[in-house]
C-alpha positions in Angstrom: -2.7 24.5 -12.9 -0.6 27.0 -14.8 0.8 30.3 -13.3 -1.4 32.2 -14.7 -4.7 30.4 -13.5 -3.8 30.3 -10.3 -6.3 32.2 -7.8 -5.1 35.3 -5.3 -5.4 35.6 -2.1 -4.7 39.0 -1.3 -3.5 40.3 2.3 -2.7 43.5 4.1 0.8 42.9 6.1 2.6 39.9 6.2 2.6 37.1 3.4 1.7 34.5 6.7 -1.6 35.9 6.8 -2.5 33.7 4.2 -2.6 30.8 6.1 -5.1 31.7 8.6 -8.3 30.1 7.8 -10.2 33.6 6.9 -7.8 33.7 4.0 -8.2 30.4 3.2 -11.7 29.5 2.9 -11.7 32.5 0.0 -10.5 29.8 -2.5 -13.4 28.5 -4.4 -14.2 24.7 -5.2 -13.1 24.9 -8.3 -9.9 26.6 -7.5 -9.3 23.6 -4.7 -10.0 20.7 -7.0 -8.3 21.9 -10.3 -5.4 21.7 -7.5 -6.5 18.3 -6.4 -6.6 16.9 -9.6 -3.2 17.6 -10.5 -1.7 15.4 -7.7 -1.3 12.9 -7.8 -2.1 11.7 -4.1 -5.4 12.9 -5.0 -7.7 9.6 -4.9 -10.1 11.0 -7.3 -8.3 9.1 -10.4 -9.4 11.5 -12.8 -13.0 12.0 -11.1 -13.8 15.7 -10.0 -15.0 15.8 -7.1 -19.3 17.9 -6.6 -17.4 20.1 -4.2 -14.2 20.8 -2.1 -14.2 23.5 0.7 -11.3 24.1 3.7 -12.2 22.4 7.0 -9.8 23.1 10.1 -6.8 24.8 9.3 -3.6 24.1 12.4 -1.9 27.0 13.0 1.9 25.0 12.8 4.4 27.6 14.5 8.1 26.4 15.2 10.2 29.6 16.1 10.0 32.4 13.8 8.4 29.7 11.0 4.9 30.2 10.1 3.3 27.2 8.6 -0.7 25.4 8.5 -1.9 22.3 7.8 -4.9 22.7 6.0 -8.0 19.8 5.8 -9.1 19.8 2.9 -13.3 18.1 2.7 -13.8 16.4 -0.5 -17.4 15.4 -1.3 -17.7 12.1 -4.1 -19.7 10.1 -4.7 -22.1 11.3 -1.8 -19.6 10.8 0.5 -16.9 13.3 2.2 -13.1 12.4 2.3 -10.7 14.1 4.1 -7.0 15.7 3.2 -4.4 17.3 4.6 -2.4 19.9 2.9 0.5 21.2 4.8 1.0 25.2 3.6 4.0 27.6 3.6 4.1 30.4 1.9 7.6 32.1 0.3 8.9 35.2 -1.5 7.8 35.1 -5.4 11.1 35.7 -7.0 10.2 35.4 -10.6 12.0 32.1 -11.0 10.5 28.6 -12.6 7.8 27.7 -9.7 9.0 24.4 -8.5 6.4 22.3 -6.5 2.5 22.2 -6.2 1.7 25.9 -5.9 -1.6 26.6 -4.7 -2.1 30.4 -5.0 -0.4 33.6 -5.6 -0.6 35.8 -2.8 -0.5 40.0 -2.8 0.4 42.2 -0.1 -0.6 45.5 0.0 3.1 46.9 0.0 3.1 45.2 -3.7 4.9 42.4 -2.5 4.4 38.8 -4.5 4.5 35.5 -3.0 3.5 32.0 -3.6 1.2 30.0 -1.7 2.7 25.9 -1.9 2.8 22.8 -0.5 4.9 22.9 2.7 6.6 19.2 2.2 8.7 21.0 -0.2 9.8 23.8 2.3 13.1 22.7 4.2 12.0 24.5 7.6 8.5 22.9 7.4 10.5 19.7 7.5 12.9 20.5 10.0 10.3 21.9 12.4 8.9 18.1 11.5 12.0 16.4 12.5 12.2 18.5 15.9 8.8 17.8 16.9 9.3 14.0 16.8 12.8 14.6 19.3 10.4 15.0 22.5 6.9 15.8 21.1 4.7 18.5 20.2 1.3 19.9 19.8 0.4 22.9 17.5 -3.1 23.9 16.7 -6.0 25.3 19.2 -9.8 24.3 18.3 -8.1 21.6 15.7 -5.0 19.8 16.5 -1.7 18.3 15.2 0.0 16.0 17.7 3.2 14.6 17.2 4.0 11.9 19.0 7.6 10.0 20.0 6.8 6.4 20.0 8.1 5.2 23.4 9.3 1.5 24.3 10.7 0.1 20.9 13.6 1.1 19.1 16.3 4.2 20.1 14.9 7.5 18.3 18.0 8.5 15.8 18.0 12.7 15.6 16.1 14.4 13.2 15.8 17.3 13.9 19.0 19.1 12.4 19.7 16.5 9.4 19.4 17.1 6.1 16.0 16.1 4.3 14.5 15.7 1.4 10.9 14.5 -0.1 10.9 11.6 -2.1 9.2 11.8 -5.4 7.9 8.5 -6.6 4.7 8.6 -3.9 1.3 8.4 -4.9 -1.4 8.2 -2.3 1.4 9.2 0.3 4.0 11.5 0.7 7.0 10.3 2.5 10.2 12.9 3.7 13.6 11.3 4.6 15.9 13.0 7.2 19.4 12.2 6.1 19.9 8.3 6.0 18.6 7.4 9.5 14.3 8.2 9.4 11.3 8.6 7.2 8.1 10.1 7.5 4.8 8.5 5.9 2.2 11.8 5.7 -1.1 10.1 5.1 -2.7 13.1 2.5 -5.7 11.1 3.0 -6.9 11.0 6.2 -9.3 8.5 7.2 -11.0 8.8 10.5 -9.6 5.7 13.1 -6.6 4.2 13.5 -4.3 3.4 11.0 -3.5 0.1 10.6 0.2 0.6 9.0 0.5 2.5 12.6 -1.0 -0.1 14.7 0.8 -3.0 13.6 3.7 -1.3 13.5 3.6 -0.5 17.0 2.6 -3.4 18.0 5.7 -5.1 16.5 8.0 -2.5 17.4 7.1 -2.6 20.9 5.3 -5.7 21.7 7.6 -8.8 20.2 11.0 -9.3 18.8 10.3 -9.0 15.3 13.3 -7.4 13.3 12.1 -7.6 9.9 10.1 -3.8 9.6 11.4 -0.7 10.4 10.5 0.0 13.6 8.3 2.8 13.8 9.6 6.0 15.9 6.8 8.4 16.2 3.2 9.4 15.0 1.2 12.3 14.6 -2.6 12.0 15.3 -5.0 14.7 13.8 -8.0 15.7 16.0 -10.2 18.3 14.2 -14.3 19.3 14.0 -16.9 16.8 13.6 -15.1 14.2 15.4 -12.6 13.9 12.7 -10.2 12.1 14.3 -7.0 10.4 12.8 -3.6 9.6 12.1 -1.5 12.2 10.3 1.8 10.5 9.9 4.2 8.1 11.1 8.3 8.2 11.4 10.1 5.3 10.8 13.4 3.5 10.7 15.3 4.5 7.1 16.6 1.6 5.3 19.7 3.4 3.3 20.6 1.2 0.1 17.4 -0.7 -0.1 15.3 -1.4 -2.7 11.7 -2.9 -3.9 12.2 -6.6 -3.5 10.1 -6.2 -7.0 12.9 -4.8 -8.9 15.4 -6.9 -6.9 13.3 -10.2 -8.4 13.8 -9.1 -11.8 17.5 -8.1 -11.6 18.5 -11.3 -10.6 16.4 -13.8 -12.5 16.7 -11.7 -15.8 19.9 -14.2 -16.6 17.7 -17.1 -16.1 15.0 -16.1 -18.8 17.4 -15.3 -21.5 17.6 -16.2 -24.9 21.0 -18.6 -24.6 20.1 -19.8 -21.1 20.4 -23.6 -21.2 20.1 -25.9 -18.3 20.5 -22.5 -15.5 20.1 -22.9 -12.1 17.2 -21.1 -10.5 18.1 -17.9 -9.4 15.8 -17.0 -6.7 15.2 -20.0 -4.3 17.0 -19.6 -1.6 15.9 -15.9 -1.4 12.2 -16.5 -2.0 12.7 -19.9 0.8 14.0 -16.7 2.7 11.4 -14.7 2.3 8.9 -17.7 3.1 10.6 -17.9 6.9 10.5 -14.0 7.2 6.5 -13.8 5.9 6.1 -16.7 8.6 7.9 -15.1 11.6 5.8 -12.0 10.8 2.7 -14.6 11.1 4.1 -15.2 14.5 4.5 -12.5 16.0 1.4 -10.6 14.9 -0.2 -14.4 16.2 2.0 -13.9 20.0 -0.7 -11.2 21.2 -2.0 -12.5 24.8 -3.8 -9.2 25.9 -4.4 -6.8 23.1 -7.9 -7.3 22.4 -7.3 -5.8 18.6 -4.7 -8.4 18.2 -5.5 -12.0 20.1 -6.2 -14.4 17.6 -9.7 -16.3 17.7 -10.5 -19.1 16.3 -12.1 -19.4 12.9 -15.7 -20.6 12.4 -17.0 -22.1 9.9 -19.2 -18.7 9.5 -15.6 -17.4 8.6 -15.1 -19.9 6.0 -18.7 -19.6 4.2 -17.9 -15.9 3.8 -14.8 -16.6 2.0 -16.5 -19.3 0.1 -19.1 -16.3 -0.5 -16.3 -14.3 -1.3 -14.4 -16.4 -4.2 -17.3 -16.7 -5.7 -18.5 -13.5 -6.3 -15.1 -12.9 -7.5 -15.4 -15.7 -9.8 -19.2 -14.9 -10.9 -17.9 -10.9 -11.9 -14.6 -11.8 -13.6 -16.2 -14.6 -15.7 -19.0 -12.5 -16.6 -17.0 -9.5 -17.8 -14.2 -11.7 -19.5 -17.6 -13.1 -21.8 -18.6 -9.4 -22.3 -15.4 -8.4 -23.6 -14.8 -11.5 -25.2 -18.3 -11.0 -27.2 -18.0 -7.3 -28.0 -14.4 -7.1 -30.0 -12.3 -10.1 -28.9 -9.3 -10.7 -26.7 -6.0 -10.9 -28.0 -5.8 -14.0 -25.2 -8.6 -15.8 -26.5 -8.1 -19.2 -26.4 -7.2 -19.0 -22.7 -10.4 -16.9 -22.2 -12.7 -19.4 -23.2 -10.8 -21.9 -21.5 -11.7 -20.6 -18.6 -15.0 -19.3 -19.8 -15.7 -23.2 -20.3 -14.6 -24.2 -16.4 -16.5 -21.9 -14.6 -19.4 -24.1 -13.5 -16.8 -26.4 -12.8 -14.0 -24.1 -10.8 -17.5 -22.8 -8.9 -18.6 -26.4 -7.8 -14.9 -27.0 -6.7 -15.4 -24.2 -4.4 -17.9 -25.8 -2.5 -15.3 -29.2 -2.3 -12.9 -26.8 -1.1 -15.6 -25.7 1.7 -15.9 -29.2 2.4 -12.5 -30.4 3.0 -11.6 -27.7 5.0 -14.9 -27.9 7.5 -14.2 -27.0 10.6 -10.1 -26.4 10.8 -9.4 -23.0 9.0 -7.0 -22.5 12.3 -6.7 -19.0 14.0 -7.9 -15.5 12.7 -4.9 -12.8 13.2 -3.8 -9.7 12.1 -2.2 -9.9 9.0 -0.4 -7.6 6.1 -3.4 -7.9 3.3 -2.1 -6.6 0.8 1.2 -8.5 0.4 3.2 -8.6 -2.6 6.9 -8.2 -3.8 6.7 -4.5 -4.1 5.3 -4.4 0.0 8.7 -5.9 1.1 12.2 -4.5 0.8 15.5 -6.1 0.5 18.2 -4.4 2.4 21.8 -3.4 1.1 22.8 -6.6 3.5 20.6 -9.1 1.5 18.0 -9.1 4.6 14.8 -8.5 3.7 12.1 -5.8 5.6 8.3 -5.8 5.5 6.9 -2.7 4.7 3.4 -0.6 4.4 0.5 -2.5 6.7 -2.2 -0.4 5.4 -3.7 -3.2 3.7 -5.5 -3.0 0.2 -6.3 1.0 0.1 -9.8 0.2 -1.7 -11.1 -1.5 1.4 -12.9 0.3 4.1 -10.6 1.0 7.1 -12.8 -1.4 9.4 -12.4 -4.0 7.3 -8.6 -3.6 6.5 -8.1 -4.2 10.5 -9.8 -7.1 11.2 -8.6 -10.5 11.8 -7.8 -13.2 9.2 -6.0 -16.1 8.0 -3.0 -15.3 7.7 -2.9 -17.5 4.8 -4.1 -14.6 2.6 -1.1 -12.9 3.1 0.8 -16.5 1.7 -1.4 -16.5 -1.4 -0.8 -12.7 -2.4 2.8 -13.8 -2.1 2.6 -16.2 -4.7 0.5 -14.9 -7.2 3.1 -11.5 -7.3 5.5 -14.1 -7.5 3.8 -15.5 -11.2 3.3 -11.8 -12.0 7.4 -11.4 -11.7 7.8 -14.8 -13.9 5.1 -13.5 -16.5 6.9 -10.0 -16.5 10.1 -11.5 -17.3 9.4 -13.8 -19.9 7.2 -10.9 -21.5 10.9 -8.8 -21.4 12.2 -11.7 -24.0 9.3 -11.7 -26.6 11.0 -12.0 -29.9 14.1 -12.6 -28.6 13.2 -16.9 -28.0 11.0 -18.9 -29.0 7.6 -18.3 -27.2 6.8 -22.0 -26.3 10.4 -22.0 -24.3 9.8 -18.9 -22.3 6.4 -19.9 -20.8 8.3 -23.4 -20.2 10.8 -21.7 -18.4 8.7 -18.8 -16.6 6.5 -22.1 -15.4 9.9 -23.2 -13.8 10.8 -20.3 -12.3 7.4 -19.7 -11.0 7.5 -23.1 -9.5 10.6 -22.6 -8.0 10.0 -19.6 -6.1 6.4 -20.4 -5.1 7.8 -24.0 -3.5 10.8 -22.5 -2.1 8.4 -19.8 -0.4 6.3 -22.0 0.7 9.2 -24.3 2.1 10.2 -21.5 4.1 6.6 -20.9 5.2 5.7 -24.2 6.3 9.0 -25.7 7.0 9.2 -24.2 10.5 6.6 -26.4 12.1 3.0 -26.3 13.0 1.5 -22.9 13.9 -1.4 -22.8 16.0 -2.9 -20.4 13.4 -3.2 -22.7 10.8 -5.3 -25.7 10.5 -4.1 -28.7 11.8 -3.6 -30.9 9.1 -2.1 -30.5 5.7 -4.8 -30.9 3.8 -7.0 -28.5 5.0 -3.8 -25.9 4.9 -3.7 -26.5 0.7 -7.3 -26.1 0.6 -7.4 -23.0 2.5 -4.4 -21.7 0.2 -6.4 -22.6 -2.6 -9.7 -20.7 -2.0 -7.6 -17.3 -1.2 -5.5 -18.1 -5.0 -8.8 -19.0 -6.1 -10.5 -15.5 -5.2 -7.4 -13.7 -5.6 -6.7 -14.6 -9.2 -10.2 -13.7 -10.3 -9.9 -10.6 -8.5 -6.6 -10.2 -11.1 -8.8 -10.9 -13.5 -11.2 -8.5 -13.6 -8.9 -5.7 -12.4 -6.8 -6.2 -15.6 -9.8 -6.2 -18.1 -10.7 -3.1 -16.9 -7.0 -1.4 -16.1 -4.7 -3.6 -18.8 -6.1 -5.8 -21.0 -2.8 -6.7 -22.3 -2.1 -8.3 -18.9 -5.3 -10.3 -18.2 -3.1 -13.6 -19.8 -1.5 -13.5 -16.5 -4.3 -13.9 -14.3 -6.0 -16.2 -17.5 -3.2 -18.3 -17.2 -3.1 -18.5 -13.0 -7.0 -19.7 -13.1 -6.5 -22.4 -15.5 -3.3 -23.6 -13.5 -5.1 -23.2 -10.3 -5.9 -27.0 -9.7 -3.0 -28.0 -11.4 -0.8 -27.8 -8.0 -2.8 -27.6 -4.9 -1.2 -24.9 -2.6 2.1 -25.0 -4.6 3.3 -28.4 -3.1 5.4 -29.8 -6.0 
């Protein structure tokens, strides 16, 4: 929204009287989502939404600060989502408008100011950090409750220290105080508990587990029509990490170039590293003995038929669409497409093998990560490596996102990010070697890492989680590649075309090593 587009809200006294909800609720729909679409926290992806309107507004004072979270009601798609929108207002001084600017705002004295998002307001944050030191609760009829997180890790100070917003977010926003906490603000607000929240408390205070930050504090929202739900979390800051996505590529990039000859793989003890971590988060989230959202149960074969279900649905979609597109204007991967276009019947029949072999062991359901991949797991300035963002895949309804699994989902996510980081690699060297000797050696390094993970995985012993005999554990493994890879599939014919090789090429390899065992 340019400067000049943007709506006024226009006030008698003092610029703060903008935030009161009166003011507010003069902003039209239109003027709300043409804001909405331009952030890009906004879920819409493009979509307007058939109306926006403000819901609560919290009245957020902290000293002489004047600040409001506004909740934002977004109807799509015949149904209503909920965002929060944290509001400051400050002096319009004629320079270059920096941050999402919501409205101008007029005062009756002549005075200008700007209406913005309070994340980028260094007292909003500070009053943030101050909160979390001993708790807080701002708002009256709708209400904003911070939260220390009692019984885990000691609370660094936040208070006072230095913070700044970081900029790469997306459906989050996240504020770091100085090197020692960050803050996760949910924009979208879904009503129930957060899973990132609840796992993370339950690890920080409930079991030994060292490899997440441990989580310091929360705020829970409680608004009007039982809206109800988490606002934010704190957590330990991990100075000098990074992605273990970008870490992957740094360090094999040697190992896919154009002179390499006879190189040792780069990443397996790291990735057999990252298999023991992955399988003492199993572990722990497995150790529950009273939480009832946490005790594992044991998996039926009702479980196992819906997963079966699952897969093949999956498989019946991505197939379907990969002949569409094939038919209307051809795929630049089209050999591999009607490979697999030609083993459907077949890859659905072995579906119902795998059903069979795995009967009536699928092991123990637990709370799990679901949605794990390189870029959900950080590796520290020390070489350690820390779990990250339990939110689980953002698409899925929030029920369903908590519920128990096998924890072998999280183990088959693993390894196909694992062939998306040997794919990505060799496609960095096109032109620069010959084509049949990169996929040669982004099989090997994709076969290294997935049997070093899974070394690491399975090496510490039985786990009363999985099934009891090895078998059963491969063919479990299998069905969640199975699914996941068509899954892949069909999310890249409609996102990237250019990428659906990668999941073209993990279908027709599926069989070709049962559960990565080489």
């Amino acid at each position: 929204m340019s400067e000049r587009s943007l709506p006024t809200i226009r006030v008698t006294r003092a610029f703060t009287e903008a935030l009161c909800a009166d003011a507010l609720a003069e902003l039209s729909a239109a003027e709300l989502t043409a804001f909405l679409l331009q952030r890009r926290w906004f879920g819409g992806k493009g979509r307007a939404p058939s109306d926006v309107r403000v819901g609560d507004v919290v009245d957020l004072r902290a000293g002489d600060a004047h600040f409001a979270i506004a909740r934002l009601d977004v109807e799509m798609g015949g149904r209503t989502a909920f965002y929060q929108l944290p509001l400051a207002v400050r002096r319009d001084d004629g320079a270059e408008s920096a941050g999402a600017v919501l409205a101008r705002v007029e005062c009756e004295g002549g005075e200008h100011g700007l209406l913005v998002d309070a994340v980028e307001d260094e007292g909003f944050r500070r009053a943030l950090g101050r909160a979390f030191a001993s708790g807080a609760t701002f708002g009256g009829r709708a209400r904003w409750i911070v939260e220390p997180v009692e019984g885990g890790a000691a609370r660094p100070e936040v208070g006072d220290v230095p913070s700044r917003t970081v900029r790469a977010e997306q459906s989050n926003t996240s504020i770091i105080f100085g090197d020692a906490a960050i803050m996760k603000l949910f924009r979208r607000m879904e009503p129930g508990m957060n899973p990132d929240v609840e796992i993370g408390r339950f690890l920080t205070t409930k079991t030994r587990f060292t490899h997440t930050p441990p989580l310091l504090g929360v705020i829970r929202y409680e608004g009007s029509g039982d809206v109800h739900a988490i606002a934010g979390m704190l957590q330990g800051f991990l100075a000098g990490s990074r992605d273990a996505w970008q870490d992957v590529l740094e360090r094999s990039r040697p190992f896919f170039a154009a002179d390499a000859r006879d190189a040792r793989h780069p990443y397996v003890e790291d990735a057999e590293q990252l298999g023991r971590v992955t399988r003492e988060l199993h572990d722990a989230l497995a150790s529950a003995r009273e939480d009832a959202d946490f005790v594992p149960r044991r998996a039926t074969p009702a479980d196992v038929a819906r997963w079966v279900a699952s897969a093949r649905r999956r498989v019946e979609e991505a197939t379907a669409l990969l002949a569409e597109r094939l038919e209307a204007d051809g795929l630049r991967d089209a050999e591999q497409a009607r490979a697999v276009l030609e083993r459907r019947d077949a890859d659905l029949a072995h579906l119902d093998e795998i059903a069979a072999t795995i009967g009536d062991d699928a092991g123990r359901l637990v709370r799990h990560h679901g949605d794990y991949h390189l870029g959900q797991v950080l590796r520290t300035a020390g070489g350690d490596f820390q779990i990250i963002d339990f939110e689980g895949e953002p698409a899925r309804p929030l029920a369903e996102r908590r519920e128990r699994n096998s924890a072998l989902r999280d183990v088959a996510g693993m390894l196909r990010s694992f062939a998306y980081a040997a794919a990505t690699l060799a496609a960095e060297q096109r032109g620069k070697a010959d084509t049949h000797a990169l996929e040669q050696r982004a099989a090997e390094w994709e076969r290294g890492a997935r049997a070093a993970f899974l070394h690491g995985y399975l090496g510490g012993g039985h786990a009363a989680f999985l099934p009891d005999e090895p078998q059963r554990v491969d063919a479990l493994l299998e069905l969640f590649e199975t699914e996941k890879v068509y899954y892949e599939m069909s999310y890249e014919l409609n996102n990237r075309p250019e990428w659906v090789w990668i999941p073209l090429n993990g279908a027709l390899a599926l069989r070709s090593t049962p559960a990565g065992r080489t």
